[in-house]
N, C-alpha and C positions, 0 to 999 in steps of 0.2 A: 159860745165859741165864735171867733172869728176866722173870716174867709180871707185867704190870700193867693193872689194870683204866682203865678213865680216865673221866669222865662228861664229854664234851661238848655245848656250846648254847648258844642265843642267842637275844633276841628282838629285835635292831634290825634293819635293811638288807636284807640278801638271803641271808636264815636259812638258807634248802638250796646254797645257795654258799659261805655259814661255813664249815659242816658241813664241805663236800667239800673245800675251803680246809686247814680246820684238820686232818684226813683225810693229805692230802696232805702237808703241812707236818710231820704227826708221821711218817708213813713215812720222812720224810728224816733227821727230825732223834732222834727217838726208837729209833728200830724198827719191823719188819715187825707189820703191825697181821694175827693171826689171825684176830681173827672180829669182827661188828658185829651189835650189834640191829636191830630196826628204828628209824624215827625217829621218834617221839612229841613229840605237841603237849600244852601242861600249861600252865596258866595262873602266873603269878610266884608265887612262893614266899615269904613274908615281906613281900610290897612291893605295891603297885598300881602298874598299866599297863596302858595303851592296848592292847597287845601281847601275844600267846603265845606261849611259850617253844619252840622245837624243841629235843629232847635228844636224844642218846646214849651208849649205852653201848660203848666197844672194848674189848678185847684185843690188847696190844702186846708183843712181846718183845722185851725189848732187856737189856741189857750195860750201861745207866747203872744207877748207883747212885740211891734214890731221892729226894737232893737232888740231882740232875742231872737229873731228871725234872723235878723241879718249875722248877726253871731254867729249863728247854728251854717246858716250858708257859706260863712268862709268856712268854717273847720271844717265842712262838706269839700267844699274848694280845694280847700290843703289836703286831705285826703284824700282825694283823685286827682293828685298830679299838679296844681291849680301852680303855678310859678308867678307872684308877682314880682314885674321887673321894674315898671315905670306906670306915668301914667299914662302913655302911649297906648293906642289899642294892637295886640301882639293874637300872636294865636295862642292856644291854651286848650287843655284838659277837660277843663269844664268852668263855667260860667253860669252862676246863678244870680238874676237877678228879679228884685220885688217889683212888680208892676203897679199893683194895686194891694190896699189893705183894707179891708171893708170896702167903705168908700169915703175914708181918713184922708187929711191933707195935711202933707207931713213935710218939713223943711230947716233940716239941723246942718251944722258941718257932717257930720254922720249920714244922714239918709236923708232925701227925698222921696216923698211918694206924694201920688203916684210917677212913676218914674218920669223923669223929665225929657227924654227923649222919647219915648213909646211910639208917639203919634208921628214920627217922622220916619219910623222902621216899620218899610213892608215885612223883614220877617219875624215882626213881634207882633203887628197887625194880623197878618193873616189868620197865624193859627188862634190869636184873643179870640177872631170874629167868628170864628169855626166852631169856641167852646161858647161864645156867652156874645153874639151879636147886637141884641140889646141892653147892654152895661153902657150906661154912663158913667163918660171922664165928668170926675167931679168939680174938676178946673175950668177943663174947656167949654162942658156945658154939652156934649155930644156927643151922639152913640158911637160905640166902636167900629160898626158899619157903616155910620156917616165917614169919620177920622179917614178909614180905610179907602175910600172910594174918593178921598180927595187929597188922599197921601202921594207927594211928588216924589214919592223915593220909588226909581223905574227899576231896580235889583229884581232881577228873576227869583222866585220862591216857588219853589218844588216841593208840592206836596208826594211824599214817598209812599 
């Protein structure tokens, strides 16, 4: 079995129903979710909005390969709402994305992993360091509580 991390959230409709939504939907469709952080509120990232984002961070085991992950996540996406309009960052439904797969280093037109921005978002940081403080990025060569503690991204991240 392999381990995958997942960053989910949203800030349209009924944000802690996404969550539990998209939650659900991945137990079914992905694998057994091991662990979750808590859920964090953090203002858009790149964009303005009316709206705060609710995030989190999982841990999933599953037996797909990691383009069948990322499959399985949009049709998760398209099923809750998920509108792609551009590739502009926009507000949305819900938003899954792979942070880590094992600790694979993965770089298609399709996917990168580990995701290529992570280490520059406090709110994908916080809640990784909360589930698994000692995981090594397998790129940068350093813990996620290192990354974290020297991450210039000053966004408020509220843990709820």
């Amino acid at each position: 079995m392999n381990q995958v991390f997942l960053l989910i959230g949203g800030n349209l409709d009924d944000r802690f129903g996404l969550l539990s939504a998209a939650k659900e939907d991945i137990s079914i469709e992905i694998g057994t979710i091991l662990k979750e952080s808590s859920i964090y509120e953090t203002a858009p990232w790149g964009f303005e909005s009316e709206q705060d984002f609710l995030n989190q961070v999982i841990i999933v085991s599953t037996s797909l390969s990691p383009i069948q992950v990322l499959r399985k996540c949009q049709i998760i996406e398209d099923r809750l709402g998920r509108v792609r309009k551009s590739e502009q960052y926009i507000s949305r439904t819900m938003d899954i994305d792979i942070l880590f797969y094992n600790d694979e280093i993965m770089n298609t037109s399709e996917l990168i992993i580990p995701h290529e921005r992570l280490h520059q978002r406090r709110f994908t940081l916080e809640p990784l360091v909360e589930i698994a403080p000692n995981l090594m990025h397998p790129v940068i060569k350093k813990l996620l509580s290192e990354l974290l503690n020297k991450c210039t991204d000053k966004a408020e991240v509220k843990k709820l």
